[in-house]
C-alpha positions as CSV (number, residue, x, y, z in Angstrom):
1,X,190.7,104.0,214.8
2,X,188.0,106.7,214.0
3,X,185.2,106.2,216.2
4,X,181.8,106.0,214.3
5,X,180.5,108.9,216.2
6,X,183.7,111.0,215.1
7,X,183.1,110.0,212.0
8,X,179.5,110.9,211.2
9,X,180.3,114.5,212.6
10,X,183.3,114.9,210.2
11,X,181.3,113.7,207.4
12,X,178.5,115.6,208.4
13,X,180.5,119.4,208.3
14,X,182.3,117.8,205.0
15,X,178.8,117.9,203.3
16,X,177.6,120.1,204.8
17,X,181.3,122.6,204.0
18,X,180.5,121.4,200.1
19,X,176.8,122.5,199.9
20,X,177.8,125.5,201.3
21,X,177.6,127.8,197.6
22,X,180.6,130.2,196.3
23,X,179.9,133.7,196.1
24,X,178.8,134.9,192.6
25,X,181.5,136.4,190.8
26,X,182.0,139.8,189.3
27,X,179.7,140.8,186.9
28,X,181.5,140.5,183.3
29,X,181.7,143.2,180.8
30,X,178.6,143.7,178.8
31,X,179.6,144.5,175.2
32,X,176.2,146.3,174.4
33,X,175.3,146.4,170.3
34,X,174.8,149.8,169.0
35,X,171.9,151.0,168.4
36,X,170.5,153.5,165.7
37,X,167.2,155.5,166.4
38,X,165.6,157.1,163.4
39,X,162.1,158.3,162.6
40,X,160.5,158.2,159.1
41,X,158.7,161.1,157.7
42,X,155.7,159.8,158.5
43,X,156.4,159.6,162.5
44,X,157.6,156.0,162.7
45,X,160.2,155.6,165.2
46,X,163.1,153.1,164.4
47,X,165.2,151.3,166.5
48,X,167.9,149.5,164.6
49,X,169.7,146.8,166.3
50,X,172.7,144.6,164.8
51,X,173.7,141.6,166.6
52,X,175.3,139.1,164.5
53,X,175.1,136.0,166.6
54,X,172.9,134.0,164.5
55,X,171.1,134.0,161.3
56,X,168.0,135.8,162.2
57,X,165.8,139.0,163.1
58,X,163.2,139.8,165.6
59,X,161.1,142.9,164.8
60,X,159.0,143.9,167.7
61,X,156.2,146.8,166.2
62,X,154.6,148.3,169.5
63,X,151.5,150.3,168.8
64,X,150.3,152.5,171.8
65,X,147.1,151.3,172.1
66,X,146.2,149.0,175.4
67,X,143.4,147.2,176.5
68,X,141.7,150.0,177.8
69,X,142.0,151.9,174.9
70,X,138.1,153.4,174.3
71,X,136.9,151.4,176.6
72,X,134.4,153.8,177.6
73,X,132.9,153.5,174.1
74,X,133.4,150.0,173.0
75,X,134.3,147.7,175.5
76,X,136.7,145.1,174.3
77,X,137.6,146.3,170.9
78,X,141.1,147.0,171.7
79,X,141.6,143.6,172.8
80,X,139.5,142.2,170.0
81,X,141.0,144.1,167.3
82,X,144.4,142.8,168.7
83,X,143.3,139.3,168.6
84,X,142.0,139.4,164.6
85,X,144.6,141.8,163.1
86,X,146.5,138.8,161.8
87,X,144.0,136.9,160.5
88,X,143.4,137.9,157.4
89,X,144.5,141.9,155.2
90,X,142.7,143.6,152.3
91,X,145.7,141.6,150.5
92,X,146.2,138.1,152.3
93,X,144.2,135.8,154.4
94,X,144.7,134.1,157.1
95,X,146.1,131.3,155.6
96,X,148.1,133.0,152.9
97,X,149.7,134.9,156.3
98,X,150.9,131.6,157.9
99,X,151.7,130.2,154.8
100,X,154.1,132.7,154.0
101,X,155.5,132.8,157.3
102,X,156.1,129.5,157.3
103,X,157.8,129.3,153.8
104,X,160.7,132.0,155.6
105,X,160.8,130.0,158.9
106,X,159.0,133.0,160.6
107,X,156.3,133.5,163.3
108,X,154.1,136.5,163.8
109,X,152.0,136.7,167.5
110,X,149.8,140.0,168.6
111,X,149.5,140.6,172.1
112,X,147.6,143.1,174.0
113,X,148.4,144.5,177.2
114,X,148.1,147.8,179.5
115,X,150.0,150.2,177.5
116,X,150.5,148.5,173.5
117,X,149.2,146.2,171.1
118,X,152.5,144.8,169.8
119,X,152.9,143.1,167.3
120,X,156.1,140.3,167.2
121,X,158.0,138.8,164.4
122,X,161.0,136.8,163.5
123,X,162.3,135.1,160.4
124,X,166.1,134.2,158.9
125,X,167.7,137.0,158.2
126,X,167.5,136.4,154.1
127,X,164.1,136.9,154.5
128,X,163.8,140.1,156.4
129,X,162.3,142.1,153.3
130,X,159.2,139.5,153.3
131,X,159.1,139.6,157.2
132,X,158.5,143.4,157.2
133,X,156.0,143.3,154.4
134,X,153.6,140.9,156.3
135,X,154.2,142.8,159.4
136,X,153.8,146.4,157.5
137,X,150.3,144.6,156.0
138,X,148.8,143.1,159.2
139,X,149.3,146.4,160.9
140,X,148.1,148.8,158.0
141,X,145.4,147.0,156.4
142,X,143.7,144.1,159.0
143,X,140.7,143.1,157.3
144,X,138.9,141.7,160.3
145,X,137.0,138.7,158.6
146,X,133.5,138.4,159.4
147,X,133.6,134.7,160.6
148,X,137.0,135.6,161.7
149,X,136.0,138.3,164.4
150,X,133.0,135.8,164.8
151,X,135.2,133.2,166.3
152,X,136.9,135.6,168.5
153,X,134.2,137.3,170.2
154,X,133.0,133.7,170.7
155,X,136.4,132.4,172.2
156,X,136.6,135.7,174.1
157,X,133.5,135.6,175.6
158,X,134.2,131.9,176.8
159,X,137.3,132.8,178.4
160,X,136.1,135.5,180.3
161,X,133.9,133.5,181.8
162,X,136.0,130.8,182.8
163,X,138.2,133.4,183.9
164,X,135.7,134.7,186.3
165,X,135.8,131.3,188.1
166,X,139.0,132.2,189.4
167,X,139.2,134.0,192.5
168,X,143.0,135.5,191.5
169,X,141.3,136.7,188.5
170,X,138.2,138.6,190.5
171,X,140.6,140.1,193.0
172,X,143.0,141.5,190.3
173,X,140.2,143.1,188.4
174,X,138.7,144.4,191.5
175,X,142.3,146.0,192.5
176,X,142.5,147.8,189.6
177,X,139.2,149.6,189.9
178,X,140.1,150.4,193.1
179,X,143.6,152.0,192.3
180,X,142.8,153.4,188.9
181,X,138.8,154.7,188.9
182,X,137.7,155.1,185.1
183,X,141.4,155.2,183.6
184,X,141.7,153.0,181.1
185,X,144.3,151.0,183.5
186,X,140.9,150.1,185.6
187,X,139.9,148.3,183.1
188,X,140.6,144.5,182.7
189,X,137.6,142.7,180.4
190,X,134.5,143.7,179.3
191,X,131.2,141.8,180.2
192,X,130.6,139.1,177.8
193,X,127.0,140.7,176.7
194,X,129.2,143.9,175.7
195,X,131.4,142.2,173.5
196,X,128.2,141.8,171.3
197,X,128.4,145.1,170.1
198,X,132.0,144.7,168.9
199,X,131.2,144.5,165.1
200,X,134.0,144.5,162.4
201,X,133.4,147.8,161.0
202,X,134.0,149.1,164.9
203,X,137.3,146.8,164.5
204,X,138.2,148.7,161.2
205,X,137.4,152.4,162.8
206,X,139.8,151.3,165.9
207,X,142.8,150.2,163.5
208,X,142.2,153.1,161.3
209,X,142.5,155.2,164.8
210,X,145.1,154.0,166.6
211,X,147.2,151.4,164.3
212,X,149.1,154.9,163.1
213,X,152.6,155.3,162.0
214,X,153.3,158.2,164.5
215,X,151.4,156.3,167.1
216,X,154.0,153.5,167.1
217,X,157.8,152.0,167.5
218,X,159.3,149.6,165.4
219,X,162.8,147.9,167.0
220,X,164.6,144.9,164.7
221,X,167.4,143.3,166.4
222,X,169.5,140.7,164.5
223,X,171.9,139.6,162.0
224,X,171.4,143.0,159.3
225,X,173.7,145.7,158.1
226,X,172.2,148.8,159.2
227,X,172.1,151.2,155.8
228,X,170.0,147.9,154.3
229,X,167.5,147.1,156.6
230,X,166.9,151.7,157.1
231,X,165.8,151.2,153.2
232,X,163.9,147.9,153.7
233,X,162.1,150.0,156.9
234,X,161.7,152.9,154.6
235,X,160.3,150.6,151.7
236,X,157.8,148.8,153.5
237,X,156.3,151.4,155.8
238,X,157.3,154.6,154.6
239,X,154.0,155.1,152.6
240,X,152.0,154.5,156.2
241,X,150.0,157.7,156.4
242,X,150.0,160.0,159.7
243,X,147.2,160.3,161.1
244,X,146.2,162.7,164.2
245,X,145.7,161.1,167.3
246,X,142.8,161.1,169.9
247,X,143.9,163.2,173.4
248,X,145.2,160.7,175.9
249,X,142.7,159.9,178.9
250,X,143.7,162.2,181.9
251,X,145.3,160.1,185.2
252,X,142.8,161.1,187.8
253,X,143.2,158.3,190.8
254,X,141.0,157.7,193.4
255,X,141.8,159.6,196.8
256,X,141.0,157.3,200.1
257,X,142.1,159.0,203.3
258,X,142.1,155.3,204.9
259,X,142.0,152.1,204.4
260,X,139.7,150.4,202.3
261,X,138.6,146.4,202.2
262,X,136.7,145.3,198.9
263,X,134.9,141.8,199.4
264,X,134.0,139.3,197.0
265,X,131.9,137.0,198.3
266,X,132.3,133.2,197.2
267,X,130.0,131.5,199.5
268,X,131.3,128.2,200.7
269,X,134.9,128.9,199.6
270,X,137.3,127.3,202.1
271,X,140.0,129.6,201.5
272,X,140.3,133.8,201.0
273,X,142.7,135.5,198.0
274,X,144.3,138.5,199.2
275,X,145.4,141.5,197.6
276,X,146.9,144.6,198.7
277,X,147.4,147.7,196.8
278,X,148.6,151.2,196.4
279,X,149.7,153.7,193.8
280,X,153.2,153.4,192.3
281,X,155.0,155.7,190.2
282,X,155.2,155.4,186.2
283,X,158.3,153.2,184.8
284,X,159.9,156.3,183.8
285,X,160.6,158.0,187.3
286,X,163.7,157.9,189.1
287,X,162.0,155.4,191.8
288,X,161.4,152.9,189.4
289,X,165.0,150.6,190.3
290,X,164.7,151.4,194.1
291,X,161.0,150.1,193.9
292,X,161.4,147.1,192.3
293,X,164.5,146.2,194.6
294,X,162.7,147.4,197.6
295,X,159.6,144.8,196.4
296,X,161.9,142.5,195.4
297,X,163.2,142.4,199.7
298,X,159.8,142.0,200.6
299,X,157.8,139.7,198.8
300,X,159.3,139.6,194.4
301,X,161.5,136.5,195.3
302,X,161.5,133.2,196.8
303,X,163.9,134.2,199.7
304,X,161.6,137.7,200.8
305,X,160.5,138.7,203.8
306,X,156.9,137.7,203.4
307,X,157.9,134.4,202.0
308,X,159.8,133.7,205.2
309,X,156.9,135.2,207.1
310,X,153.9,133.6,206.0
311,X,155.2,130.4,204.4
312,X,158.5,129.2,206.6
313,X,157.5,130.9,209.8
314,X,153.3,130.9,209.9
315,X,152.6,128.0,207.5
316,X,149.6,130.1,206.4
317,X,150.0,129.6,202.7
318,X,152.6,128.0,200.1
319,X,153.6,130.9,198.3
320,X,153.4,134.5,198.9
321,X,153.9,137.4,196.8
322,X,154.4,140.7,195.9
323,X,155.1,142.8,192.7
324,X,156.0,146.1,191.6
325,X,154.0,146.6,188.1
326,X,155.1,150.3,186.5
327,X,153.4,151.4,183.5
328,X,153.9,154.0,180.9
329,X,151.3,156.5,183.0
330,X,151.4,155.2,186.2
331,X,152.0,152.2,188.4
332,X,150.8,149.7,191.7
333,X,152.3,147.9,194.3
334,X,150.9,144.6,195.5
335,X,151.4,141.9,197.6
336,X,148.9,139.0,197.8
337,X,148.5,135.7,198.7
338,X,145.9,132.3,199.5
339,X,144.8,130.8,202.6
340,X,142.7,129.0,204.1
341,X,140.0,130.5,205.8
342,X,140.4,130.3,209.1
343,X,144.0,132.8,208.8
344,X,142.6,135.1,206.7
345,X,142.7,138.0,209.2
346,X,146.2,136.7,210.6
347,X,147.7,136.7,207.4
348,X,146.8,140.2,206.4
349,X,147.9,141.2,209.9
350,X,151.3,139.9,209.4
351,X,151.5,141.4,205.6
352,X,150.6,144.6,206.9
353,X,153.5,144.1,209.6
354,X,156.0,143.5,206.8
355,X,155.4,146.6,205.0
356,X,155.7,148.6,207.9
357,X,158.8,147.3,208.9
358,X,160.6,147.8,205.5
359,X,158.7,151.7,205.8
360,X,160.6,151.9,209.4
361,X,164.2,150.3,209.7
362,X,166.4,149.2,207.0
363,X,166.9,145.7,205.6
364,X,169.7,144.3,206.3
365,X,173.2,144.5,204.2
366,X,172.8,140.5,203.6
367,X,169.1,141.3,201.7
368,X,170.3,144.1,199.9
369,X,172.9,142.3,198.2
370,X,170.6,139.4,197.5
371,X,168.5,141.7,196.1
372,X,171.0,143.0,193.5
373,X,172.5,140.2,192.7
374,X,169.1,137.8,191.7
375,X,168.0,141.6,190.0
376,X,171.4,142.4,187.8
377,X,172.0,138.3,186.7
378,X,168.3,137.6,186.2
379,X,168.5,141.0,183.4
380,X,171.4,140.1,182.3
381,X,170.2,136.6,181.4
382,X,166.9,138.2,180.1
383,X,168.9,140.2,177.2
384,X,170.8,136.7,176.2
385,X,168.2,136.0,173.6
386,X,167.1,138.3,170.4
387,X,164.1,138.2,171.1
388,X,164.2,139.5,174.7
389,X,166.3,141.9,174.1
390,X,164.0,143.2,171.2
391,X,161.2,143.2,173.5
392,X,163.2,145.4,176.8
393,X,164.3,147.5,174.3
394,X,160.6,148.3,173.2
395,X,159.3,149.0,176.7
396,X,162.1,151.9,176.2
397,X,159.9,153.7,173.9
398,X,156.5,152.6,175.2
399,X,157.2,153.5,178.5
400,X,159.3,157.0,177.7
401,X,162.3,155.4,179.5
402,X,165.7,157.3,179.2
403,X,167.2,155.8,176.1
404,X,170.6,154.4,178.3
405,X,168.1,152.8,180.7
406,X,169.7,149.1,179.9
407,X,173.1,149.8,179.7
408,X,172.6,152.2,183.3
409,X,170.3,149.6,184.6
410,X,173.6,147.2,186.5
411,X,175.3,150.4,187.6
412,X,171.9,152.1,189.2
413,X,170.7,148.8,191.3
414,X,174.8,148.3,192.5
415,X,174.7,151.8,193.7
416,X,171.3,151.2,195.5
417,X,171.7,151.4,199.4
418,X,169.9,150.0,202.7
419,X,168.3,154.1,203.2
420,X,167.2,153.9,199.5
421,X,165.3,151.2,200.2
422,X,163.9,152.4,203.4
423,X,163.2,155.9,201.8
424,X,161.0,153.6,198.5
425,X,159.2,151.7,200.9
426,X,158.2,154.5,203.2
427,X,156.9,156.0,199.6
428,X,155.4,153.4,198.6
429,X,154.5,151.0,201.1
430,X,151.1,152.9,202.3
431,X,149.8,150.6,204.8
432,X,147.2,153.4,205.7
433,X,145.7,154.3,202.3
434,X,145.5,151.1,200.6
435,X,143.2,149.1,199.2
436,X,142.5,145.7,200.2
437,X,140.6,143.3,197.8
438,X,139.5,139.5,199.5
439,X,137.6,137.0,197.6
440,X,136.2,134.1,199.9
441,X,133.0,133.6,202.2
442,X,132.5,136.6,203.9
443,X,130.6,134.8,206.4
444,X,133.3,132.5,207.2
445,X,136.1,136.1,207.3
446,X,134.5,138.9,207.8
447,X,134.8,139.3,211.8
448,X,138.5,138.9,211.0
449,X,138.9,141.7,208.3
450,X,136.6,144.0,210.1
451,X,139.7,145.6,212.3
452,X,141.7,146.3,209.1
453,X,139.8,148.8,207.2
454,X,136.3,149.9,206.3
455,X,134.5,146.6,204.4
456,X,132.8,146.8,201.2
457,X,131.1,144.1,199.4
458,X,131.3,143.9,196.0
459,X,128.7,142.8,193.4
């Protein structure tokens, strides 16, 4: 007879031997589409996709124009002209748009972000003539409705100030003044006053400015032949006109030979947001994969080194972070995180720690492999879908990637090793130049961030 004791322990190591998870397998083949790259006479770049997996296309039409674009002018009007360009052309309205859209099962969305107003589009396949029109329209002729753009500068005005209620918010916005001066990339939202003087004709004079064929990358992934859908390109934007470009703003960052703490003051706040901050490279250098593995190690995954840190080990906060975010003309590192007050100066302390120690010894074979493996599936899984894979292949030609930059992507990170790693985070990592943004009572903080750096309060 087993004793009960005996027992226990054998079941016990039996669940305990079945939770235990088998090792990924290999990575499979990836039988990558071809892809034709062509540019109409006009300057249009196009990036043909066929993938013949279902019924469907996804055009993705990424205009180099971000929210910062002439925002030393105007304020807003990139992100405003973004937000009205499909409601309404010199041809269609609003209605007529969705309408239309609707009769082909398709969906057109702008967005506006650091580097491109994109616009992206998706419909059956039978109807990818109609699908290009509307999108050739909305991007060559926006109207910009009078009670249209009314209605946006109204919504836009409320949500920046609800966004200013959020201490996440503040601290982002004040991070990227302090890593990017006047570059456009400093800029997050204009003051709701300014978006006053957004009017539609300044709307019109943007589009006309910056919504340019040669200005612009059209991909189309889906179910096509390729010698049709070149025509269909050609017929529906080929009579775009070319039109010369403004000079891109110079990258001049600021220079701080130490350390820097930037304060937000939220009197009666019962906890601090933290964010640190340094230069990163653009997405197109060579330090781009080793970067975002390294950040990955310490604090871009649930399993990092700050997470284990701050959360398992201090209890000081529920979830840590960190992110490497690369643009087209340059990039930051930043690791953040919310606690209460009372650990405000002990949790900076031990973030600082953990980017020294990845600058000073390397991780360990175990983290590295982590690293790769959550990095290679969680792309891999990304590109499953048309539409993702429409979009990653656009940030090739916003961001001036190499053109083999997905199907290299598996084999770079694989090839990545623990001095890589050490060599990206002492490059990165700059505990002694940063910048240090805290929102919270800085009555309740401030003899606890004083060691850190020099303290400035922001207005």
């Amino acid at each position: 007879m087993i004793k009960p004791v005996i027992l226990c322990t054998l079941l016990t190591t039996s669940v305990f031997a079945q939770a235990t998870p088998p090792p990924p397998a290999p990575p499979r083949p990836i039988n990558w589409p071809a892809i034709s790259e062509s540019k109409l006479d006009n300057g249009l770049t196009v990036v043909l996709v066929p993938l013949h997996n279902v019924p469907k296309i996804t055009a993705v039409l990424s205009l180099l124009a971000g929210r910062g674009t002439a925002y030393k002018t105007q304020p807003g009007v990139a992100q405003l002209a973004g937000r009205v360009a499909n409601e309404g052309t010199s041809t269609r309205t609003s209605l007529q748009i969705k309408q239309e859209l609707r009769s082909i099962g398709g969906s057109l969305t702008v967005g506006v972000d650091n580097d491109a107003t994109t616009l992206s589009a998706s419909s059956l396949s039978d109807s990818a003539p109609k699908l290009l029109d509307i999108i050739s329209d909305v991007a060559r002729h926006p109207a910009y409705p009078k009670s249209e753009v009314v209605l946006a500068k109204t919504n836009f005005a409320q949500e920046i100030e609800e966004e200013r209620s959020s201490p996440d918010f503040l601290a982002q916005e004040q991070l990227d003044k302090a890593l990017f001066g006047g570059h456009p990339y400093g800029f997050t939202v204009p003051a709701p006053a300014a978006i006053r003087n957004v009017t539609r004709d300044s709307l019109k004079t943007f589009a006309a400015t910056y919504y340019v064929p040669n200005n612009a990358a059209l991909v189309i992934v889906g179910d096509f032949n390729v010698a049709t859908m070149r025509a269909e390109v050609a017929k529906a934007f080929g009579s775009w006109k070319r039109v010369a470009l403004p000079p891109a703003p110079k990258l001049v960052l600021p220079v701080r030979d130490k350390r820097q703490i930037y304060v937000i003051d939220r009197p009666g706040s019962v906890q601090s947001t933290i964010l640190i901050g340094a230069p990163a490279p653009p997405r197109r250098s060579p330090d781009y994969i080793p970067l975002r593995t390294t950040n990955m190690i310490y604090g871009g995954a649930f399993y990092s080194r700050l997470t284990r840190n701050i959360r398992e080990s201090k209890g000081y906060t529920y979830s840590p972070f960190s992110t490497a975010d690369l643009r087209r003309a340059a990039g930051t590192f930043t690791a953040g995180a919310s606690v209460r007050n009372e650990v405000t100066g002990p949790t900076i302390l031990e973030m600082l720690y953990e980017l020294d120690r990845m600058r000073v010894e390397p991780v360990t074979a175990e983290e590295l492999q982590s690293a790769k493996t959550y990095s290679i599936g969680g792309m891999e899984l990304e590109l499953e879908s048309q539409s993702s894979l429409a979009s990653r292949i656009s940030t090739i030609y916003v961001d001036e990637l190499s053109r083999d930059f997905l199907q290299t992507f598996r084999d770079k990170v694989a090839a990545l090793t623990p001095a890589d790693v050490q060599r990206s985070a002492s490059k990165y990592f700059d505990t002694y130049r940063s910048a240090i943004v805290v929102v919270g009572d800085y009555k309740q903080i401030k003899d606890q961030i004083a060691p850190f750096g020099d303290v400035k309060l922001v207005k």
